[in-house]
ZASEBA-160705 format. One record per atom (N, C-alpha, C, O): residue in three letters; atom name; x, y, z. Coordinates in nm, 2 decimals. Each point is the difference from the previous one (the first is absolute). Layout:
     r    a       px       py       pz
   Ala   CA        X        Y        Z
...
//
This chain:
     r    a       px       py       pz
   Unk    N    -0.05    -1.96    -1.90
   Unk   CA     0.11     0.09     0.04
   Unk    C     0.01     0.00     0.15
   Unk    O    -0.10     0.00     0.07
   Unk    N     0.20     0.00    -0.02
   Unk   CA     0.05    -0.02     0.16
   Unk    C     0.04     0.14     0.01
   Unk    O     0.04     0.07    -0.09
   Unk    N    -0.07    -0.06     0.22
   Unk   CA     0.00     0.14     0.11
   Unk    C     0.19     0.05    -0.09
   Unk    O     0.02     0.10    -0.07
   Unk    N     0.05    -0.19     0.11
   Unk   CA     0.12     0.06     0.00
   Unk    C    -0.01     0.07    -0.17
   Unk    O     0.09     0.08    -0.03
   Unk    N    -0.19    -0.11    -0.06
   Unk   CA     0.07     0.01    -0.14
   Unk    C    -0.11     0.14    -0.04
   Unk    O     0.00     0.07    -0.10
   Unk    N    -0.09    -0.05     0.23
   Unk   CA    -0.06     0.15    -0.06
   Unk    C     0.06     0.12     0.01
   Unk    O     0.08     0.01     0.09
   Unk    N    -0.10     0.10    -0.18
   Unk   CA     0.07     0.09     0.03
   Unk    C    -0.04     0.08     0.13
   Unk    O    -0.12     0.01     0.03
   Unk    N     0.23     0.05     0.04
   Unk   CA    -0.04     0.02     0.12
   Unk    C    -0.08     0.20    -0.03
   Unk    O    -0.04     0.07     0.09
   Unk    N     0.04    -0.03    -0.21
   Unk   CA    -0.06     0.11    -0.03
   Unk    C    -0.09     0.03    -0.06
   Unk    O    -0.02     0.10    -0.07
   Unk    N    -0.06    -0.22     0.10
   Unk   CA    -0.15    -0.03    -0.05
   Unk    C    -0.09     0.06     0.09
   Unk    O    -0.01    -0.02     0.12
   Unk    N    -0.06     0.10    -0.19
   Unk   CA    -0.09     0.10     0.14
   Unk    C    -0.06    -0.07     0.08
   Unk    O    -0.06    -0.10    -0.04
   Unk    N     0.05     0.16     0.19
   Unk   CA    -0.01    -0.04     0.06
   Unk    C     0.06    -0.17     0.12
   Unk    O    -0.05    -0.05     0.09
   Unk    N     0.16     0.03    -0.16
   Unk   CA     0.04    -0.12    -0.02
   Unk    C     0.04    -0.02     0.17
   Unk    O     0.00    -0.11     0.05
   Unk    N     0.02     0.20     0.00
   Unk   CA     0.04     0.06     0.16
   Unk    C    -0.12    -0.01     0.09
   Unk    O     0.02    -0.02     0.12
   Unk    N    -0.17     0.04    -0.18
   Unk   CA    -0.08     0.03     0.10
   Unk    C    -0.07    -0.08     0.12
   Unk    O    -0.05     0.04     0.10
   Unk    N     0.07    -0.18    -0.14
   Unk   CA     0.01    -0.12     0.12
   Unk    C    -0.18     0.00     0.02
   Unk    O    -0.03     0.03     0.12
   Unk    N    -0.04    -0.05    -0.18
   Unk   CA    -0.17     0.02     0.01
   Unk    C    -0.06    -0.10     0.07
   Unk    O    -0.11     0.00     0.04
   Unk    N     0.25    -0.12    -0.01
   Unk   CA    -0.04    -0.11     0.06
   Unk    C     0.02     0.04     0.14
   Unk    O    -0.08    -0.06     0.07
   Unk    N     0.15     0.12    -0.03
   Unk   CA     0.02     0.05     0.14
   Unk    C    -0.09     0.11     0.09
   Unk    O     0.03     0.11     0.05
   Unk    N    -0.14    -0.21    -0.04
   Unk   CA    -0.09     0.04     0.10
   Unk    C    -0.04     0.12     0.10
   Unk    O    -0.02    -0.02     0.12
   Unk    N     0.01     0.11    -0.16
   Unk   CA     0.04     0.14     0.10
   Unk    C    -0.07    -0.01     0.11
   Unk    O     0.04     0.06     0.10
   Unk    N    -0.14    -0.14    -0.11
   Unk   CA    -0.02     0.04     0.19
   Unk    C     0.08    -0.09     0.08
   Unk    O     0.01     0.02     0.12
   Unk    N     0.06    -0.13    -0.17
   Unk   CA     0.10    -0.06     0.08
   Unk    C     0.14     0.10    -0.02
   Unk    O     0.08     0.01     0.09
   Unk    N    -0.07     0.05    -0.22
   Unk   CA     0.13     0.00    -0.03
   Unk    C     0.08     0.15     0.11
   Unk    O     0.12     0.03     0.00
   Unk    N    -0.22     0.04     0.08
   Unk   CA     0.03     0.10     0.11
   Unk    C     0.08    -0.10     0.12
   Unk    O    -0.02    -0.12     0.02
   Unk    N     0.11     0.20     0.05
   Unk   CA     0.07    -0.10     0.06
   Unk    C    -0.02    -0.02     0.16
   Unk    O     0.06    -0.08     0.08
   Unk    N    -0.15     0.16    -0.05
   Unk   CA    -0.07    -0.06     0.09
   Unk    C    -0.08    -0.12    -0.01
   Unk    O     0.02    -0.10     0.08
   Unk    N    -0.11     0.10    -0.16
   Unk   CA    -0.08    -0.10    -0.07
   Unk    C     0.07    -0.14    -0.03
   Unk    O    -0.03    -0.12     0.03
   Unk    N     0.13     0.18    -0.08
   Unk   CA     0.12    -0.13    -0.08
   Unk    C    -0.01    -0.04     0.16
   Unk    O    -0.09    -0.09     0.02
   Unk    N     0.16     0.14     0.08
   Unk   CA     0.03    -0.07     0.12
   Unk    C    -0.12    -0.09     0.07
   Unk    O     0.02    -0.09     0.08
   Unk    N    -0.13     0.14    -0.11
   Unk   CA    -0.09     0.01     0.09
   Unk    C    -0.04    -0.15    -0.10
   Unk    O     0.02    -0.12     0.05
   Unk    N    -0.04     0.14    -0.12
   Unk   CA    -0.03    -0.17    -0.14
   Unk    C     0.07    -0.09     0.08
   Unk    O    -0.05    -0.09     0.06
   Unk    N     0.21     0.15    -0.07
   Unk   CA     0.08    -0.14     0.00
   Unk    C     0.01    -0.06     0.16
   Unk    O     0.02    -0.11     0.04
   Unk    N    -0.05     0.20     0.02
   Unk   CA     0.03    -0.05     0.14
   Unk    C    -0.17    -0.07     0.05
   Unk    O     0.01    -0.07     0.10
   Unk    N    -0.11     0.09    -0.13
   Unk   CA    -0.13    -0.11    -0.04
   Unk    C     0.04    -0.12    -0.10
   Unk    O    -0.05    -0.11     0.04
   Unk    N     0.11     0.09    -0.16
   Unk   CA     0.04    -0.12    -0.06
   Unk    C     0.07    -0.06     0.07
   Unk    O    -0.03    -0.12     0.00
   Unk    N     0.12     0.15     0.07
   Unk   CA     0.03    -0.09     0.12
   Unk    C    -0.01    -0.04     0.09
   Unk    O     0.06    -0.10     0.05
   Unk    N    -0.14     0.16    -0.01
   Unk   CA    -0.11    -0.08     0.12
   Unk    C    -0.15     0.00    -0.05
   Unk    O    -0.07     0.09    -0.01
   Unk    N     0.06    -0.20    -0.02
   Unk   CA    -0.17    -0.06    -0.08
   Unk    C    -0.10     0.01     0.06
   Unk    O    -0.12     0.00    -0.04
   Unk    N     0.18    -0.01     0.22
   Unk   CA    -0.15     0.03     0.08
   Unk    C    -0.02     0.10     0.02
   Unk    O    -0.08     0.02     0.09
   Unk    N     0.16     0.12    -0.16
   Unk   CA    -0.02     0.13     0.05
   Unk    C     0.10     0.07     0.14
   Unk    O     0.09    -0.06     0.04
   Unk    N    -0.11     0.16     0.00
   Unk   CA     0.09     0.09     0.02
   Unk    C    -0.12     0.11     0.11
   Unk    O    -0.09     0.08    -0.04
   Unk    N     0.13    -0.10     0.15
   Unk   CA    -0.05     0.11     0.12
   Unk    C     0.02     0.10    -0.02
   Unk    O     0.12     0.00    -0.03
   Unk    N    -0.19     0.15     0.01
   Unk   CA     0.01     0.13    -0.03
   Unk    C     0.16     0.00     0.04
   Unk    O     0.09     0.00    -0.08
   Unk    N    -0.07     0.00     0.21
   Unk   CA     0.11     0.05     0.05
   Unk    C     0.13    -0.04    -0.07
   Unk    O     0.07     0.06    -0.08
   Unk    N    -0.08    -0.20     0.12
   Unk   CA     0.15    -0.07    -0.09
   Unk    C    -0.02     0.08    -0.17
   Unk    O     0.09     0.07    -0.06
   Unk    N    -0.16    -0.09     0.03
   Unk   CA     0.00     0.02    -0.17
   Unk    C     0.04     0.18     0.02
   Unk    O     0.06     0.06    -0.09
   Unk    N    -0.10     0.01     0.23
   Unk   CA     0.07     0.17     0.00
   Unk    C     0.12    -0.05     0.03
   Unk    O     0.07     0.06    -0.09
   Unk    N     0.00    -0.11     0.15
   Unk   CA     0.11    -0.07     0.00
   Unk    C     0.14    -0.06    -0.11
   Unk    O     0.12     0.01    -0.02
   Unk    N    -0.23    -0.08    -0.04
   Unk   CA     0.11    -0.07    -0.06
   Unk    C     0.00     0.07    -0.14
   Unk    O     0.05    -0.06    -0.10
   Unk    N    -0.13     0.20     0.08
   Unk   CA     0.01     0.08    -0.11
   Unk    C     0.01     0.18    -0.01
   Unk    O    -0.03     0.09    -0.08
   Unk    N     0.10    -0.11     0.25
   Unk   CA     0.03     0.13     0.02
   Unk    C    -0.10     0.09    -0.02
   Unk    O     0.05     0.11    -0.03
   Unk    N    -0.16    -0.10     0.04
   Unk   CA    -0.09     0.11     0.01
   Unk    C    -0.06     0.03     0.09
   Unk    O     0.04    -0.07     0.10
   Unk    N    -0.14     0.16    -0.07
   Unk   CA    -0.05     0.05     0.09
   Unk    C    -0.13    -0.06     0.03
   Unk    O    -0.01    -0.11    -0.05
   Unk    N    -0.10     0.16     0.11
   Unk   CA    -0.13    -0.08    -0.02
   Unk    C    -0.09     0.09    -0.06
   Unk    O    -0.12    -0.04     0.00
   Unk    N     0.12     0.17    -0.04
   Unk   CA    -0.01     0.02    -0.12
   Unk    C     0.02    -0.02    -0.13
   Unk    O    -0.07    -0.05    -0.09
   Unk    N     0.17     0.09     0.09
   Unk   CA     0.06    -0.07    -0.17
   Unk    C    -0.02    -0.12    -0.08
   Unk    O     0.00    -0.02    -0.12
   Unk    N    -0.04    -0.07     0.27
   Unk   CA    -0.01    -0.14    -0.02
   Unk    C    -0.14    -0.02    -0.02
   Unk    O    -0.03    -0.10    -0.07
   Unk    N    -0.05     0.16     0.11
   Unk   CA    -0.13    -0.01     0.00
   Unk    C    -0.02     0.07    -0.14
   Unk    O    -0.02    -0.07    -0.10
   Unk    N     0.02     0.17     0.10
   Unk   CA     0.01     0.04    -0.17
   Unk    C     0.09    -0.11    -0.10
   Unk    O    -0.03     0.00    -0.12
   Unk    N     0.10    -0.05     0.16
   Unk   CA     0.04    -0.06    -0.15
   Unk    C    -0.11    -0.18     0.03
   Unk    O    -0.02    -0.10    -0.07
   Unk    N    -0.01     0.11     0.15
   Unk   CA    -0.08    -0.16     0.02
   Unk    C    -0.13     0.03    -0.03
   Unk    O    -0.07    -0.10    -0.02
   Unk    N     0.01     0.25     0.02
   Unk   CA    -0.12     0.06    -0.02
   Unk    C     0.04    -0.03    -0.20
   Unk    O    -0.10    -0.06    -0.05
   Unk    N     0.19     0.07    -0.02
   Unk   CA     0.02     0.05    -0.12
   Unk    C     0.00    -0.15    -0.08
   Unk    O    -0.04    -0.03    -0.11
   Unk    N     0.11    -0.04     0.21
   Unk   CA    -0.01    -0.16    -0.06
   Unk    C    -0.11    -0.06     0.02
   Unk    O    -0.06    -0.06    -0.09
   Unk    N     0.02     0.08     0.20
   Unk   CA    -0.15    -0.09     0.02
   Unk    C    -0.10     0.06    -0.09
   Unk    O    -0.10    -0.07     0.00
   Unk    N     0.10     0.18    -0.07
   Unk   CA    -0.10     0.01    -0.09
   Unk    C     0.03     0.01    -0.13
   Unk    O    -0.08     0.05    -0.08
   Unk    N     0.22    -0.11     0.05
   Unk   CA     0.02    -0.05    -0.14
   Unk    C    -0.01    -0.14     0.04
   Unk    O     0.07    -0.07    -0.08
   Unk    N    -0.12     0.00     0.18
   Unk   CA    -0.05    -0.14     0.08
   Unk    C     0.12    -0.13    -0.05
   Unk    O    -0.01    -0.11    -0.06
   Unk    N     0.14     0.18     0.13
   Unk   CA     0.09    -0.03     0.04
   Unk    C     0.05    -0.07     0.13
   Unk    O     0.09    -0.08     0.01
   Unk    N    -0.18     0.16     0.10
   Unk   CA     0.03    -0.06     0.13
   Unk    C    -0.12    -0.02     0.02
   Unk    O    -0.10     0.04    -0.06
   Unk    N     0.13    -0.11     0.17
   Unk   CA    -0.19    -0.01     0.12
   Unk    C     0.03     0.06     0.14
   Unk    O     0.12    -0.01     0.05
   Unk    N    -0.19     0.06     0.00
   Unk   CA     0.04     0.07     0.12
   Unk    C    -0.10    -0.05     0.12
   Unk    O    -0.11     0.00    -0.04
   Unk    N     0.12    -0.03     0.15
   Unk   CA    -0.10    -0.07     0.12
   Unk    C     0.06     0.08     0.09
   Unk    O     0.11     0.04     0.01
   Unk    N    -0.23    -0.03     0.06
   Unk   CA     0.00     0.08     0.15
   Unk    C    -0.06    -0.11     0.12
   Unk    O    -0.09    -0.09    -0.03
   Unk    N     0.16     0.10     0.15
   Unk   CA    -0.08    -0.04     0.11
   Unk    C     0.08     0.02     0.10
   Unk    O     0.11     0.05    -0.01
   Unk    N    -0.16    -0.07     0.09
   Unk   CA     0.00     0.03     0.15
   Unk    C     0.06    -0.11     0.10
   Unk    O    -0.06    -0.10     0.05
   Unk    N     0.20     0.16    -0.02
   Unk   CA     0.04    -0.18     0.09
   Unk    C     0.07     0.08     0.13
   Unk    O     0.09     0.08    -0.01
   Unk    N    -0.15    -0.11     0.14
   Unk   CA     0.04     0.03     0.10
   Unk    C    -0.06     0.14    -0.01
   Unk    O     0.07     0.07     0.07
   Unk    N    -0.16    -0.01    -0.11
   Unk   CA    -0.08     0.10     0.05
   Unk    C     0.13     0.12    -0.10
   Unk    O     0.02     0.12     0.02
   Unk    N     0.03    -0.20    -0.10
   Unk   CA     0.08     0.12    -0.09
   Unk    C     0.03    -0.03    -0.10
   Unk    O     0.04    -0.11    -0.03
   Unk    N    -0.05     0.23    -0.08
   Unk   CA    -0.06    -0.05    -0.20
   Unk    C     0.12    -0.04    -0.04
   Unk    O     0.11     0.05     0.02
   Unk    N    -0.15    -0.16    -0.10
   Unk   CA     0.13    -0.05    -0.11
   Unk    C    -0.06    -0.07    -0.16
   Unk    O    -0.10    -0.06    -0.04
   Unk    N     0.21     0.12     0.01
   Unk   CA    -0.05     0.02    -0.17
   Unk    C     0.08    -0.06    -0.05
   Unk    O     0.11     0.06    -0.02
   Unk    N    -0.13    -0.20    -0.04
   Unk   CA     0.06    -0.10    -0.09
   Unk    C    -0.01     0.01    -0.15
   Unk    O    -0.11     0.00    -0.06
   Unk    N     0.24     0.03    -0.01
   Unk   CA     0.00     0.04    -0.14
   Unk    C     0.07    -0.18    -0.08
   Unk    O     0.07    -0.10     0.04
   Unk    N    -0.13     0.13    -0.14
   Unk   CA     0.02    -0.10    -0.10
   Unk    C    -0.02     0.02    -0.10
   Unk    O    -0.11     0.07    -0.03
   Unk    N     0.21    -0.12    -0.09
   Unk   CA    -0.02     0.02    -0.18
   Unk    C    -0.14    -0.14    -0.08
   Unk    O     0.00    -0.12    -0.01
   Unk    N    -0.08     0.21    -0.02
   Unk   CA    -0.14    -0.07    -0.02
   Unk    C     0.10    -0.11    -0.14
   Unk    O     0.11     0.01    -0.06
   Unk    N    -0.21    -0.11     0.08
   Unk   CA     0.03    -0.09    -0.19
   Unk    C     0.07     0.12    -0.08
   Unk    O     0.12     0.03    -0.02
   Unk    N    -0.27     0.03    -0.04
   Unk   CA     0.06     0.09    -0.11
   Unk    C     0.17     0.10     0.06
   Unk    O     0.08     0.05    -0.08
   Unk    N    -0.07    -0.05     0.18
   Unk   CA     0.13     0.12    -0.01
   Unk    C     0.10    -0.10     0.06
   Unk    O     0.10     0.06     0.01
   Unk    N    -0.09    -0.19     0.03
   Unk   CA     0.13    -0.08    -0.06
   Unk    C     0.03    -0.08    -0.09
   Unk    O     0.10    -0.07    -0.02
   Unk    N    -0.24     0.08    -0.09
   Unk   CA     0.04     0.00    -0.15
   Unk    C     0.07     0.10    -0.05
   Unk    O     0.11    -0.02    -0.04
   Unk    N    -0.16     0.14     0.05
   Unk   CA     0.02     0.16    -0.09
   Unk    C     0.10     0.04     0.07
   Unk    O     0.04     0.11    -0.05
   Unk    N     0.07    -0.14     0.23
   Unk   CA     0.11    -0.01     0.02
   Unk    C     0.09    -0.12    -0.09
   Unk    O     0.10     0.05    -0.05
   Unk    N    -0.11    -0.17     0.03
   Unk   CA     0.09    -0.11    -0.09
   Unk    C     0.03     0.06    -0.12
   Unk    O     0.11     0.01    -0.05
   Unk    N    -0.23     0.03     0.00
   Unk   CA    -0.01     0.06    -0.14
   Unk    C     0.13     0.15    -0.02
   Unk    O     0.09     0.04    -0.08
   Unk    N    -0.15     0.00     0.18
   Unk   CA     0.11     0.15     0.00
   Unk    C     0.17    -0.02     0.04
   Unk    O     0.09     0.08    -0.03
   Unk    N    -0.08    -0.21     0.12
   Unk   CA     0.09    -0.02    -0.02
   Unk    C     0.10    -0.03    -0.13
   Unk    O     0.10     0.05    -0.04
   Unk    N    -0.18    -0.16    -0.01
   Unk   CA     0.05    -0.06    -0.14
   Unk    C     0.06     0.14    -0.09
   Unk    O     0.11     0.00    -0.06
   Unk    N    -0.22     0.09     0.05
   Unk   CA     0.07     0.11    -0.09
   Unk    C     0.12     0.06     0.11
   Unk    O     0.11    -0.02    -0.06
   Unk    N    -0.09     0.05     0.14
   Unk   CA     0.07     0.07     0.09
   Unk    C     0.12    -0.14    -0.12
   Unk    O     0.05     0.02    -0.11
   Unk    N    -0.05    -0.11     0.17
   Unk   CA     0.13    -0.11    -0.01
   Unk    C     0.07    -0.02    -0.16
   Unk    O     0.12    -0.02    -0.03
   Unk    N    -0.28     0.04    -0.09
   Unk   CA     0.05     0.08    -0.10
   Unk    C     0.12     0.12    -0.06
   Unk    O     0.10     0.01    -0.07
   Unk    N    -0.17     0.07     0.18
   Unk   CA     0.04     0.15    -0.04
   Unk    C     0.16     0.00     0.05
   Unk    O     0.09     0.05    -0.06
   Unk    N    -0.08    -0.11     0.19
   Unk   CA     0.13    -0.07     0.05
   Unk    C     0.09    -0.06    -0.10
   Unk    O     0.10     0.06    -0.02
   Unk    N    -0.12    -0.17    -0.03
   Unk   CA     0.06    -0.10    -0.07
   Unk    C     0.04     0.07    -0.14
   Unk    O     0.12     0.00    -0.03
   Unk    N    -0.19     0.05    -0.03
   Unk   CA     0.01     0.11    -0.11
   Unk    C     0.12     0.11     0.01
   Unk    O     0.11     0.01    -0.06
   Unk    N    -0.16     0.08     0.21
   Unk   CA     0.13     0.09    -0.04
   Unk    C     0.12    -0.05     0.07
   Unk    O     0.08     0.09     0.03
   Unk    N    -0.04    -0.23     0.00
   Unk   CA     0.06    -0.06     0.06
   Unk    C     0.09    -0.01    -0.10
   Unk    O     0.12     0.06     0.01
   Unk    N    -0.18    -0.14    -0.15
   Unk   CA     0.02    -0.02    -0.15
   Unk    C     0.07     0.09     0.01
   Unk    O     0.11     0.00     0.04
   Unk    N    -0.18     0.11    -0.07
   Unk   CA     0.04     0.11    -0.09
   Unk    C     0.11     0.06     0.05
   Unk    O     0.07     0.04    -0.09
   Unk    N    -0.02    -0.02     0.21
   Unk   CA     0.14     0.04     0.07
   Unk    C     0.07    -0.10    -0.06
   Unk    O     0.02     0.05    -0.11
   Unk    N     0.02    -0.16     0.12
   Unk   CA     0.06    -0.12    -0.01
   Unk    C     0.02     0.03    -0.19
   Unk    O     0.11    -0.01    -0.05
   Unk    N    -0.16     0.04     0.01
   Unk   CA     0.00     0.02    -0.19
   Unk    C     0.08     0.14     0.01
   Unk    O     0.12     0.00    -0.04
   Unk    N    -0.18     0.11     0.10
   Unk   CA     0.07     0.13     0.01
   Unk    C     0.10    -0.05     0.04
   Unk    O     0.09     0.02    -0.08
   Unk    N    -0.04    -0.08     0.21
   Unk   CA     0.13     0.01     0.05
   Unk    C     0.09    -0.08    -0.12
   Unk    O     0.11     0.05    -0.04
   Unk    N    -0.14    -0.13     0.00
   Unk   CA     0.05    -0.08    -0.11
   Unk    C     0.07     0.09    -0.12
   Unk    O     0.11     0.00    -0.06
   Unk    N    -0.21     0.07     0.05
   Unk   CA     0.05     0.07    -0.13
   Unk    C     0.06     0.16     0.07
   Unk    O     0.06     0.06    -0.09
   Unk    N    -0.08     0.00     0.22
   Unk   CA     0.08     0.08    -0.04
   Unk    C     0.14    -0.02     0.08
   Unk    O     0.09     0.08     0.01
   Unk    N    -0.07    -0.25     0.07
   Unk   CA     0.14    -0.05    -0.01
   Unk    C     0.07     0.02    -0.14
   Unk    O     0.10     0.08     0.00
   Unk    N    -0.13    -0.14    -0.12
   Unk   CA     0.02     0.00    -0.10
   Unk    C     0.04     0.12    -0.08
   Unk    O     0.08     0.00    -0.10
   Unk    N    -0.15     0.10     0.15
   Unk   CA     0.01     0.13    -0.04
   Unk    C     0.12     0.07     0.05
   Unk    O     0.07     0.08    -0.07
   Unk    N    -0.06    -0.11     0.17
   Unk   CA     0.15     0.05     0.07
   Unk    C     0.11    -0.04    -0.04
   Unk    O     0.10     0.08     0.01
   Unk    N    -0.09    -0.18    -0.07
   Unk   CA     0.08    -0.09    -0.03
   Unk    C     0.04     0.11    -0.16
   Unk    O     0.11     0.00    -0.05
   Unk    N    -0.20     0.05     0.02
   Unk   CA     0.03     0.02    -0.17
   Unk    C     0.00     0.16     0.09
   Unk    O    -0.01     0.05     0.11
   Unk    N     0.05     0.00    -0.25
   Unk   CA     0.05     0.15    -0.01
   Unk    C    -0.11     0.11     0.08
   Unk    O    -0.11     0.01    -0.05
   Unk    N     0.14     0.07     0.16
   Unk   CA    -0.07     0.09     0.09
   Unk    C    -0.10     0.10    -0.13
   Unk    O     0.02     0.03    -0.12
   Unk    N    -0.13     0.00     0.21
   Unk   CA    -0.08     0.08    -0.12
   Unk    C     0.03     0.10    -0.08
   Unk    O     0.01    -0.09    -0.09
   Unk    N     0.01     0.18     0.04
   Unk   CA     0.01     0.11    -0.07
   Unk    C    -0.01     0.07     0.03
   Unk    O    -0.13     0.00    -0.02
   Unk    N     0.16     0.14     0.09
   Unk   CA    -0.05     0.11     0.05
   Unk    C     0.01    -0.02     0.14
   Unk    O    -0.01     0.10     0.07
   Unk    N     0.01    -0.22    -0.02
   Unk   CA    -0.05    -0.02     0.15
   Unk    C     0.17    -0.03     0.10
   Unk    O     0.09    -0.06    -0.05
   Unk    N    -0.10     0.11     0.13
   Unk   CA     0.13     0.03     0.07
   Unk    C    -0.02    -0.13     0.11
   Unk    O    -0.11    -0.06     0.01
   Unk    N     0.21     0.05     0.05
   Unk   CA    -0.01    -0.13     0.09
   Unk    C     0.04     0.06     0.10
   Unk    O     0.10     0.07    -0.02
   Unk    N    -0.16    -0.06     0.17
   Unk   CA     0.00     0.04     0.13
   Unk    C     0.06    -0.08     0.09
   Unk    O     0.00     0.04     0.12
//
């Protein structure tokens, strides 16, 4: 049976379990995707940068991935001042690819299902207005 042919009010059929919650916060989301694109990692700063956060917030959500051992985090000292190089370990640009794919599922699905809905309630217009229901 194919995605399109289950019924869509099958419990829990909505709950998306494949969708990873500690990526799926959207700081996090940002903070993933903008390390998958750069494979050598990402200087504290640029990565507060290019994900709008603060250097708190940022440090909290890199504290929260790095010990679901998602990122790797390095410190050192260049020119007598600290810099902290972030990068997505093996395991967390597998378990990003992976979370993608359902993300691109869940996409393509209700993609479907508009495209079916729109389909049928073109059709529906077409035939006699509801019963009871007034048109605005």
């Amino acid at each position: 049976m194919t995605e399109h042919n289950m019924s869509d009010k099958r419990e829990g059929r909505f709950s998306y379990e494949g969708l990873d919650r500690v990526m799926h916060e959207k700081a996090r989301l940002g903070i993933m995707t903008s390390l998958a694109v750069n494979p050598d990692g990402l200087l504290f700063n640029d990565l507060k940068d290019l994900c709008s956060l603060t250097d708190g917030n940022l440090s909290r959500h890199l504290q929260v991935l790095q010990e679901a051992g998602l990122v790797e985090i390095w410190k050192r000292f260049q020119d007598r001042r600290p810099q902290t190089l972030c990068r997505l370990t093996k395991e967390g640009r597998k378990r990003f690819m992976d979370y993608l794919e359902v993300v691109e599922r869940v996409l393509k699905y209700a993609r479907a299902m508009e495209e079916k809905s729109k389909k049928k309630s073109d059709a529906s217009l077409k035939a006699e207005p509801l019963k009871g229901w007034n048109s605005t």
